[in-house]
Each structure stands twice: as C-alpha cells, then as structure tokens.
C-alpha positions as CSV (number, residue, x, y, z in Angstrom):
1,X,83.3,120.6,10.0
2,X,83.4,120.5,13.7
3,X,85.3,117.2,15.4
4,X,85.4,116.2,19.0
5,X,88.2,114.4,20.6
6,X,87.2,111.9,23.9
7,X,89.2,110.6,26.3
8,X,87.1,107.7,27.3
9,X,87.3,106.6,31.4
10,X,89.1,104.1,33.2
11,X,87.6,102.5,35.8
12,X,89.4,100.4,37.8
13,X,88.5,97.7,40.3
14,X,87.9,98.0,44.0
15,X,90.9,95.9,44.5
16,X,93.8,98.0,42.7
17,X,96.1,99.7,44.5
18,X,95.6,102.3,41.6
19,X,91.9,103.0,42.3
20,X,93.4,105.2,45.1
21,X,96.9,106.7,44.5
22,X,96.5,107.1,40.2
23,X,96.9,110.2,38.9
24,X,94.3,111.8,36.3
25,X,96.4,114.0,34.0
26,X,95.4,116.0,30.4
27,X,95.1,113.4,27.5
28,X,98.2,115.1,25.6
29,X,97.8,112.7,22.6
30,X,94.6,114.5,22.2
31,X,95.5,118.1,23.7
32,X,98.3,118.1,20.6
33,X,95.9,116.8,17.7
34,X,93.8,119.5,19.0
35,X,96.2,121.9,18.7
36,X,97.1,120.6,14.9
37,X,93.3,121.3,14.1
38,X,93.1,125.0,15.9
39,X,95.8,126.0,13.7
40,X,94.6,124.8,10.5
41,X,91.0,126.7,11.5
42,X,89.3,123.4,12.2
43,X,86.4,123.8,15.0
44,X,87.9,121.1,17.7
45,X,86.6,120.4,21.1
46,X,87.7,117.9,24.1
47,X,85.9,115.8,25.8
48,X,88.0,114.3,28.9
49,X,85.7,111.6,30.7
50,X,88.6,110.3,33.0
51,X,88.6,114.2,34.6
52,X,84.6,114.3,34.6
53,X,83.0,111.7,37.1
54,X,80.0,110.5,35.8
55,X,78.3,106.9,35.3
56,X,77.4,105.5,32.3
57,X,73.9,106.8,32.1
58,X,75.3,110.6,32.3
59,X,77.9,110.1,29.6
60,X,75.1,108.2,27.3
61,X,73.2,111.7,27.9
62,X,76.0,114.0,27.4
63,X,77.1,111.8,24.2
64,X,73.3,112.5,22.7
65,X,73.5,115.8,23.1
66,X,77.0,116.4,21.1
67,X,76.4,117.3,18.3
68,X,79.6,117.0,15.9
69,X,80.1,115.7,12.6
70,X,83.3,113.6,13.2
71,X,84.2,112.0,17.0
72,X,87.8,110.9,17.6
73,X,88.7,108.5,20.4
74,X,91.6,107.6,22.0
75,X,92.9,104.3,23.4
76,X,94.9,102.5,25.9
77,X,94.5,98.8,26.4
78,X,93.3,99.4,29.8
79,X,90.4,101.9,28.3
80,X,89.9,100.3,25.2
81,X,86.6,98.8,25.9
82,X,85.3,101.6,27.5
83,X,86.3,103.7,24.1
84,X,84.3,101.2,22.4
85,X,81.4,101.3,24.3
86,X,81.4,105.1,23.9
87,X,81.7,105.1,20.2
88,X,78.9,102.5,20.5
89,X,76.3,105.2,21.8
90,X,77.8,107.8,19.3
91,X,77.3,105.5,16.8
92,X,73.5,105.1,18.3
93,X,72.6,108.9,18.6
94,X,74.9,110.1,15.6
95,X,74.6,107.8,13.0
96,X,76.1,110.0,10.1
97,X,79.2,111.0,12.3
98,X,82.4,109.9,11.6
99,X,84.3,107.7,14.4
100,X,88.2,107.6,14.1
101,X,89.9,105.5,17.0
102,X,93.5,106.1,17.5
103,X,96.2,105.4,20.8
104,X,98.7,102.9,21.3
105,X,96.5,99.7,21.7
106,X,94.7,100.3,17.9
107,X,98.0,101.1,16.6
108,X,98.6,97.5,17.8
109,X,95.7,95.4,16.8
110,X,93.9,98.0,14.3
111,X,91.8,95.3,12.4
112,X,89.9,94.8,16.0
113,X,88.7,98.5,15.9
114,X,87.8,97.8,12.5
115,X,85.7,95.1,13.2
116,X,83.5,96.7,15.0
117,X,81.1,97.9,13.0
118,X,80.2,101.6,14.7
119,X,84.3,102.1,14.0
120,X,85.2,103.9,10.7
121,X,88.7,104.8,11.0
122,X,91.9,103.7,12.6
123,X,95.3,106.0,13.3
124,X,98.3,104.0,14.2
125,X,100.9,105.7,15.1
126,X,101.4,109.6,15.7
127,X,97.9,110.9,14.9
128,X,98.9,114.6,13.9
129,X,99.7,114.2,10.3
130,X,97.2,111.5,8.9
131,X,94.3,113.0,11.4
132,X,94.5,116.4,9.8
133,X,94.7,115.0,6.2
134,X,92.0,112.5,6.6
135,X,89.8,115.8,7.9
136,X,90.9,117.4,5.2
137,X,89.6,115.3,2.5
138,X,93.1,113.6,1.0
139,X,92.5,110.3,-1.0
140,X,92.5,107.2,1.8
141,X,95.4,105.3,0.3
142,X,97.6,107.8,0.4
143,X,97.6,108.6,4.2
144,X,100.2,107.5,6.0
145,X,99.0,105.7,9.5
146,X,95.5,105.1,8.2
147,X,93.6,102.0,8.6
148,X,90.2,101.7,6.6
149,X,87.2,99.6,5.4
150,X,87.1,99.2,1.8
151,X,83.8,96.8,0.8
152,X,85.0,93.8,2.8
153,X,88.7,94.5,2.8
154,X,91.0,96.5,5.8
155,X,93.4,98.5,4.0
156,X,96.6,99.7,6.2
157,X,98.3,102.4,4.6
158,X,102.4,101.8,5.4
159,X,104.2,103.3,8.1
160,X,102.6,104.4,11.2
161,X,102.1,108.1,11.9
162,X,105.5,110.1,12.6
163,X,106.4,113.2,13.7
164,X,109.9,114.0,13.1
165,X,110.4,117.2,14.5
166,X,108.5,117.8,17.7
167,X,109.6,121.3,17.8
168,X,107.3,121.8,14.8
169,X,104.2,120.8,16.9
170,X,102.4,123.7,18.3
171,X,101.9,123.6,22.6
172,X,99.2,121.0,23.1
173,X,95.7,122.9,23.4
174,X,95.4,123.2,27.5
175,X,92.6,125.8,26.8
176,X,90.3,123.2,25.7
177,X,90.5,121.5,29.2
178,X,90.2,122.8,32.7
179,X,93.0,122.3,34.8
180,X,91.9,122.1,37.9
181,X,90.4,118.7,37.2
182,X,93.6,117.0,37.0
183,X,96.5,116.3,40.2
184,X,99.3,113.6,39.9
185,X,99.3,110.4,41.5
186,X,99.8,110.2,45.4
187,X,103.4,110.7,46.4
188,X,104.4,112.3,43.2
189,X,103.8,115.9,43.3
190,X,104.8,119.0,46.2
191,X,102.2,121.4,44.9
192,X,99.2,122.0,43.1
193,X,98.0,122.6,40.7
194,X,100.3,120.5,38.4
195,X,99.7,118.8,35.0
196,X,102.1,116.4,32.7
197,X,104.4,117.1,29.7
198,X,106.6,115.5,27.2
199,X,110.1,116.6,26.4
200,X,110.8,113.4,23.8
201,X,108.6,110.3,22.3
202,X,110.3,106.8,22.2
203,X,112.6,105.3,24.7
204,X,116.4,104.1,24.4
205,X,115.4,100.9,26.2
206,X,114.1,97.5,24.3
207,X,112.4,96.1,27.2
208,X,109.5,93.7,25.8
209,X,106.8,94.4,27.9
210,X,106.9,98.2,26.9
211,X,105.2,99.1,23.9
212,X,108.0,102.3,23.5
213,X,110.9,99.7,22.3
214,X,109.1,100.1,18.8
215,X,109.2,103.6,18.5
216,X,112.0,105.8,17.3
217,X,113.7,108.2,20.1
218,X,113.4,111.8,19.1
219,X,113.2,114.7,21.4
220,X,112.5,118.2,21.8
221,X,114.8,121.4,22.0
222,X,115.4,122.9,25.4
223,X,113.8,126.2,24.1
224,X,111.0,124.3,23.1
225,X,110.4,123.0,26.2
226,X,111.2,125.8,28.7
227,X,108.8,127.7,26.8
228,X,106.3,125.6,26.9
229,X,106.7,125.8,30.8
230,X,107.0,129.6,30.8
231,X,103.6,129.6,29.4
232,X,101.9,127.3,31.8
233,X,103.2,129.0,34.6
234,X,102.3,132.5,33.5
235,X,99.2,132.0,31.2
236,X,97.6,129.2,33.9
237,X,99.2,129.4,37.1
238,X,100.8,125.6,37.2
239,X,103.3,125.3,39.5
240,X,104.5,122.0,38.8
241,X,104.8,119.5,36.1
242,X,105.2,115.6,36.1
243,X,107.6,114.9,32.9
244,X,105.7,111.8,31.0
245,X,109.0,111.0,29.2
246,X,109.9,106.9,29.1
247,X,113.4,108.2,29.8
248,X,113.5,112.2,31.0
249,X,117.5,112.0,31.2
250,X,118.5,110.1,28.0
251,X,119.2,113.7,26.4
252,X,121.4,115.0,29.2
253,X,123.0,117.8,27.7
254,X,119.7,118.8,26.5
255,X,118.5,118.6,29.8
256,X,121.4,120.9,31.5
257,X,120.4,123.2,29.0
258,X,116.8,123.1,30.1
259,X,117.9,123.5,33.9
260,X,120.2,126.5,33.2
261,X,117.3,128.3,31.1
262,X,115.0,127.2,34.6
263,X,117.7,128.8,37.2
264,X,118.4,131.7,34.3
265,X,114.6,132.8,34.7
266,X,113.9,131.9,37.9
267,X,110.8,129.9,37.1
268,X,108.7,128.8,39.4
269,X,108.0,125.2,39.3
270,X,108.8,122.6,41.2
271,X,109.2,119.0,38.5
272,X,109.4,115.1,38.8
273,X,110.4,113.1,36.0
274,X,111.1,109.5,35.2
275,X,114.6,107.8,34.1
276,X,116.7,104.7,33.7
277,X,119.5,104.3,36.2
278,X,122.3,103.6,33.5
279,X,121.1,107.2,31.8
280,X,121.6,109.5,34.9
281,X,124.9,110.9,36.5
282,X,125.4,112.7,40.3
283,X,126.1,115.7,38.6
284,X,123.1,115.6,35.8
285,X,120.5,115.0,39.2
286,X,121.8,118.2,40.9
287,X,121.7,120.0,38.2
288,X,117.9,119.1,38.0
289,X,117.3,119.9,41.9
290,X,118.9,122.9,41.4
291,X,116.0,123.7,38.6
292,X,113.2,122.7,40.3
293,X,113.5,118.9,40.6
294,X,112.0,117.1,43.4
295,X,111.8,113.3,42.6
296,X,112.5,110.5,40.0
297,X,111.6,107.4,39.8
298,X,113.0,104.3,38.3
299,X,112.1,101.2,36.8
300,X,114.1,98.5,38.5
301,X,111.9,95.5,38.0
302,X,113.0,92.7,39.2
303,X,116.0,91.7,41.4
304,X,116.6,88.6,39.2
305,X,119.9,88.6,36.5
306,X,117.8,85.8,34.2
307,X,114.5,87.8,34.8
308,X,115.6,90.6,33.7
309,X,117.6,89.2,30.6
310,X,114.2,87.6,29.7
311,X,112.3,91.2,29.4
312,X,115.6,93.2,28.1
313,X,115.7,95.3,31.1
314,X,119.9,95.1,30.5
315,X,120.9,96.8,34.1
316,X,123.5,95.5,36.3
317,X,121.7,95.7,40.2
318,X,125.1,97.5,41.2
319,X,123.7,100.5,38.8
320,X,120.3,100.7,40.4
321,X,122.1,101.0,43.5
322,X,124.8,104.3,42.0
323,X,121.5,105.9,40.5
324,X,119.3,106.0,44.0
325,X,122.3,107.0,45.2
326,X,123.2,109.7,43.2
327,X,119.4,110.7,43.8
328,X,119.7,110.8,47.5
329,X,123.3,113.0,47.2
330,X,121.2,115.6,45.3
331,X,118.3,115.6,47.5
332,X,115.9,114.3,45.5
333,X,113.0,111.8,46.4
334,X,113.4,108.0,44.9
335,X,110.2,106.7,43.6
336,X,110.9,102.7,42.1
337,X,108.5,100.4,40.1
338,X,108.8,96.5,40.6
339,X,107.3,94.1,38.0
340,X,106.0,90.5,39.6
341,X,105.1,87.6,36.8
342,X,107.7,88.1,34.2
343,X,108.8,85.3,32.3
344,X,111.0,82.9,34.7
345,X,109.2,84.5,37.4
346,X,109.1,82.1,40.7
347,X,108.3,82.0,44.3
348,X,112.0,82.8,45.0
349,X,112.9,85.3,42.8
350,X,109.7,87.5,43.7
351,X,110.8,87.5,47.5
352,X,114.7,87.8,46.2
353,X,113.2,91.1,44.3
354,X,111.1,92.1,48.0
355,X,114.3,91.8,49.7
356,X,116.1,94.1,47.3
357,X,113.6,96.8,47.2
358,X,114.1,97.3,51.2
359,X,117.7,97.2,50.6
360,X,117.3,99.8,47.9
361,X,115.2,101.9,50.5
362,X,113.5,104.0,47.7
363,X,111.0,106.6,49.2
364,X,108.2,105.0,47.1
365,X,108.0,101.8,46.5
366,X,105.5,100.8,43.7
367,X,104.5,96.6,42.6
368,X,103.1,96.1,39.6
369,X,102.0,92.4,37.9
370,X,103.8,92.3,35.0
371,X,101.0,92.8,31.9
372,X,102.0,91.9,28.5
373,X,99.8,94.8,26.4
374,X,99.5,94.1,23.0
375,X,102.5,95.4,20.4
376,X,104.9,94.3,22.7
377,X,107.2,91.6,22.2
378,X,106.2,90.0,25.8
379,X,102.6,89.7,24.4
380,X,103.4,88.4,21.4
381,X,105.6,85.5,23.1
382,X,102.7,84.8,26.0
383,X,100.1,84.4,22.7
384,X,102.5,81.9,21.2
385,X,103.3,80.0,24.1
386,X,99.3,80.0,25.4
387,X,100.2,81.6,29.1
388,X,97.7,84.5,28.1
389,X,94.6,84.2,30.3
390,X,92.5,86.8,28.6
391,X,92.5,89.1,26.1
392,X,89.5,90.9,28.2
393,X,91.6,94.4,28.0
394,X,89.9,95.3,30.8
395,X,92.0,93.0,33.1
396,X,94.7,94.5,31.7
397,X,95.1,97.2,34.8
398,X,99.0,96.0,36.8
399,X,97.1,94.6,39.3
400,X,95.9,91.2,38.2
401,X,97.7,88.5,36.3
402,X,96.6,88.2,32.9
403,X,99.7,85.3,32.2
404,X,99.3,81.6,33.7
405,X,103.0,80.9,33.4
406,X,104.3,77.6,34.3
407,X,107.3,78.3,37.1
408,X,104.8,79.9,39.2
409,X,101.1,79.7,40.5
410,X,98.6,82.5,40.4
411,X,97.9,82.2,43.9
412,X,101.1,82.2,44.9
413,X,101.9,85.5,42.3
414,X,98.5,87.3,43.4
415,X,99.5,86.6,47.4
416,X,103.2,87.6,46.9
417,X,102.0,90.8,45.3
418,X,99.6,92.0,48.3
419,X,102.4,90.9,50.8
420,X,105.0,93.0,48.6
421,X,102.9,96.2,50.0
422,X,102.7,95.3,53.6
423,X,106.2,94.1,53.9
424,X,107.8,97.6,52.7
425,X,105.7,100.4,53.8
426,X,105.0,98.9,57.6
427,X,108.9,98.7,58.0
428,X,109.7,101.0,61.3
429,X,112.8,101.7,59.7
430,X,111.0,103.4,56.7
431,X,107.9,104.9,58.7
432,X,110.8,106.5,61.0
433,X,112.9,107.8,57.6
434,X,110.1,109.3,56.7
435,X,108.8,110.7,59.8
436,X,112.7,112.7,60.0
437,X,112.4,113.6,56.5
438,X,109.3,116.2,56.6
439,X,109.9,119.7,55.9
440,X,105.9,120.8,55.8
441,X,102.7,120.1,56.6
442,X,102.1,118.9,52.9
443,X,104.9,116.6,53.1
444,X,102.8,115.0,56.1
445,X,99.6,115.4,54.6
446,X,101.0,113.4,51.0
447,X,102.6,110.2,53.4
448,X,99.4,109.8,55.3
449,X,97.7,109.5,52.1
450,X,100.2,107.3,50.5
451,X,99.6,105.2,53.7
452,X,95.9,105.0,53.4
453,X,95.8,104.1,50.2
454,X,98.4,100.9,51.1
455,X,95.7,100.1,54.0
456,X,92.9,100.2,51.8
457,X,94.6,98.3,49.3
458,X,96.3,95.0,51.9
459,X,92.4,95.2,53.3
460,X,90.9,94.6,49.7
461,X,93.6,92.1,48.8
C-alpha cells in the first residue's frame, strides 16, 4: 500500500496584509502521521503545495501523475476549499484511491467532508492513531476519531483522536520535505534557514474564538525536545526554530530545563516562541535569551475590559504591560496580535485598543479581524445570533470580516483596520526605536521588509 499526504495551498487575496509577511512552514500534522507510517513499514510520501508555487493547471497535472492507492489531505478553514478542490481532481484521475481528509476544520464540521461525494474518510482529532489503524485494515466502528459513510448513514466513531504521550511520537518525518522551501513570517526570524516545532498540543486558555480551548493541554519532555533540536541542527543544518506552541511558557519549569540542556550543549540556534502574558516571569524570559531566544509574541487583543470578557481572553491590561516588560529587561523582541470585530466591538473601543498598542510599543505590531472558525464557541454564538456573513471558508483569512455585528459597521471595522497599520508603524517615535536598535545588516534588511509589506498593504486597502 503506498499513501500520500497533501498539504493543499492557501492563496490569499491581493489585499491581505498576509499575502506579503506569512510564513510558509512544514505541515507538522502531516510530517508526524508520516513518521507513524515510516515506522510501521508503510510506503508514505508528502506532497506540500503551500512550499511548491504552481497554479492550478500544474497541480491538476502533477495530481494525474501520482499514482498512490490512498491520498490523505489536511485542512484548515482557510484551505479547506482548496483541499477539496484537490481531492476533487484525485477523485477524477484516481478513482479507486482512497481520500481521507483530516485537520482542525473537519474535525469541526466532519459531515461537510462527508458530503462530498469524492471524500471517503474523515479524522477528527489527532490523526496518528485512527490513521494508522484505518491503513491497517481494523473494523470502521471501532476506530476511534473516524468519521464514515455507511449506505446513507455518517457514522462518527466517539472521541476524537488523542495522543497522550507525545514523547511516544517519533520526530516528525523532515526527510520527506525539503527545507529550504520554507522561512518564517517577516519580522520573526534572525537567520535562515529555520523551520517550526511543537513542544505541547492544547492551550491553558478558553478564549472562544480559538479552536485550542477544546483540546486537552499535554506537553513534551525537555529531552524530547532538545533532541529533537540536536537533530535538526546537526542532521539539516537549521539554525533556528519558530516554536508553534498556543502557549510556549505554560510548562516553565519544563522550559528552564530545556534552556539549561541548550546552554549545557552549546547549541546553536537562535528560537522565537509564543506565550500568554499571565504565564511568563522576568526570570523565565532570561533564561530563554540566554538559550537562544530572540522574540515572543503575545496575544493582547483588545484594549477593552467587556471585550475581552466576551471572548475569555481573562488578562488584566496591567499584565500585558509586566510581560512586554519583562521581555524588554531580557532583551528580547515583543511581537503583539490585536483582534478588531469581537463581540461588543465599537468605533471607540477599536481606537481605545490603537491607542494602547502605541502605548504598549511592541516591536511588531500585528491586526487581525476577529474570525470566528468553526469549533469554536465564537462561531457557534455568531451562527445562533445570524451575524455570520459567510460560511465561504475562503473568506475566512484575518483580513476581512466574516461577522455583520450590530454595535458596529463594516465600513467603519474594515477602515479602522487599514488605519490600525498606518497609525503604528509610520510613528517617528517607532521608526527612530528601531533605527537605534540595529545590530546587523539583517536586522536592517528584515525592517525594510516589514515596512514594505505595511506599504503594500495601506496602498491595497
């Protein structure tokens, strides 16, 4: 039996900010299933189209010339539709294959896979365990995960895939990539190359338009990890990682352990992360620049007390402000996210939220319109309450609202967000900051680009 696994693209619009600063990183989901299969001597390849540029009428030839007798596909909501379109021309060129869909959005809303009728299978969940039984012939109702067709039935087969020791996982399967291919998103990375990994799955945090609240918080040894590191800086050269965690610092003594195995074998990577600001300490964040560390970024939000009640975000502003500046003590680059359109959202509360991310002074400032994917409480409540615009997943890309909510306008949301942009990054004050804080010529070379990009962007908008 020989399976391919497919990342499928996403393709943004013209008028995303994220069409020019996203990062294009290994599909780990994938890269570990992959893994799973090489060990149990199953003949596994990957097939990465958001690394490979190519329009549609190249992937409809390369899909006609695979030749595999199972296809699995992952998916996002903002890719969804493109995975769907691929398995489409599998479906046309490969009739007798067998298409398994898996990723968060599925998990979600499997019975929509399902409907379609080129779709055979759906994994919810962690894919490792029901992927590799369902390959290996186990009856269908007893798979744990699995979502399947029987006669004119869906049959979901209760709970959703779960790992429970991630230490037990084998190193996801980097081999069946190539590296190069992939960089970080602009302002988030020192040096090249440099790829993502995962130290824990789930997320202390309940916020409700984040489809981690449902998943249980579990996390790796420090072993485990620094190992994993040791490898891809010896075996393939990386020399820096962008940790992929919800929450990188919710394990902090695992962490210190991780930084003193770093220092102890004077490993050469450089490492961002991201974190809460009620999970990290002064003394945790030096301990990380002294292993390599270089930034972290936050999630603040929103400015607004009732806002951020309303999504569960449950930080007090005066914490944001201890966490940036615990960041700056250790010398280590701030990168924030800001959410505009969350429920209670107005006029005045998005400027009240502009005006705190300059008085925050992060070195990155990122704005995001707040997008309610499916499986997470926020999209459940704008379904109920009919605020949802579309369910065209393809909309679904942090740049466009997707919610009409009543204490606000989409004009008014949609200007607010393009003036966000301007109104930070063409500060004097912060151009100035910057310009003192260069040590090289890539620190120049990564600021110009970040300030391209914002041009680019206020001139689409």
């Amino acid at each position: 039996m020989r399976i391919c696994l497919i990342n499928p693209p996403w393709l943004t619009k013209k008028r995303n900010i994220w069409t020019d600063i996203r990062s294009t990183m290994p599909p780990l989901g994938i890269l570990y299933l992959a893994s799973i299969l090489e060990r149990e001597k199953i003949d596994v390849d990957v097939v990465d189209y958001q690394a490979k540029l190519m329009d549609w009428n190249e992937r409809e030839n390369m899909l006609r010339t695979l030749d595999y007798d199972v296809f699995g596909i992952t998916a996002t909501t903002s890719i969804v539709n493109n995975g769907y379109r691929v398995a489409e021309l599998i479906r046309r060129y490969h009739f007798d294959a067998k298409i398994i869909f898996g990723g968060i959005h599925v998990t979600a809303l499997p019975e929509e896979a399902l409907n379609k009728i080129y779709v055979d299978f759906v994994i919810r969940g962690e894919g490792e365990t029901a992927l590799l039984k369902l390959l290996k012939g186990e009856p269908l109702n007893e798979i744990e995960g699995l979502s399947y067709k029987n006669g004119g039935e869906i049959c979901h087969i209760m709970p959703d895939g779960f790992v429970k020791d991630l230490d037990s996982l084998p190193f996801p399967a980097y081999h069946k990539v190539d590296l190069k291919q992939y960089k970080p998103a602009v302002g988030a990375y020192k040096r090249l190359p440099a790829i993502n990994m995962a130290t824990t799955r789930g997320c202390p945090g309940k916020c409700t338009f984040c489809n981690s609240a449902n998943i249980t918080l579990r996390k790796r040894s420090a072993e485990n990890v620094y190992q994993e590191m040791k490898m891809l800086s010896e075996k393939y050269g990386i020399k820096e990682i962008s940790f992929y965690d919800d929450t990188f610092t919710v394990f902090p003594s695992n962490i210190k352990k991780l930084c003193k195995l770093l220092i102890e074998n004077s490993i050469d990577l450089s490492w961002c992360c991201f974190a809460r600001t009620d999970s990290v300490t002064t003394d945790l964040l030096k301990h990380m620049k002294a292993a390599g560390c270089h930034q972290v970024m936050y999630g603040i939000e929103s400015a607004n007390i009732e806002i951020l009640k309303n999504i569960k975000k449950n930080i007090h502003l005066d914490k944001n402000r201890l966490a940036i500046k615990a960041a700056n003590e250790a010398a280590i680059t701030v990168r924030c996210t800001f959410m505009f359109g969350s429920p209670g959202e107005t006029e005045e509360t998005i400027d009240e939220t502009m005006k705190y991310a300059k008085e925050l002074n992060p070195d990155i400032a990122l704005f995001n319109i707040t997008t309610p994917y499916p499986g997470t409480e926020m999209f459940n409540w704008a379904k109920e309450n009919g605020y949802l615009l579309t369910e065209n997943w393809d909309d679904y890309d942090l740049s466009f609202p997707v919610m009409r909510l009543p204490t606000i306008p989409l004009e008014v949301l949609t200007q607010k967000y393009g003036e966000a942009f301007k109104s930070f990054y063409l500060r004097p004050r912060y151009i100035l900051r910057k310009f003192l804080s260069f040590k090289s010529f890539m620190d120049i070379y990564l600021f110009m680009e970040g300030i391209k990009s914002v041009f680019r962007f206020i001139k689409f908008r």
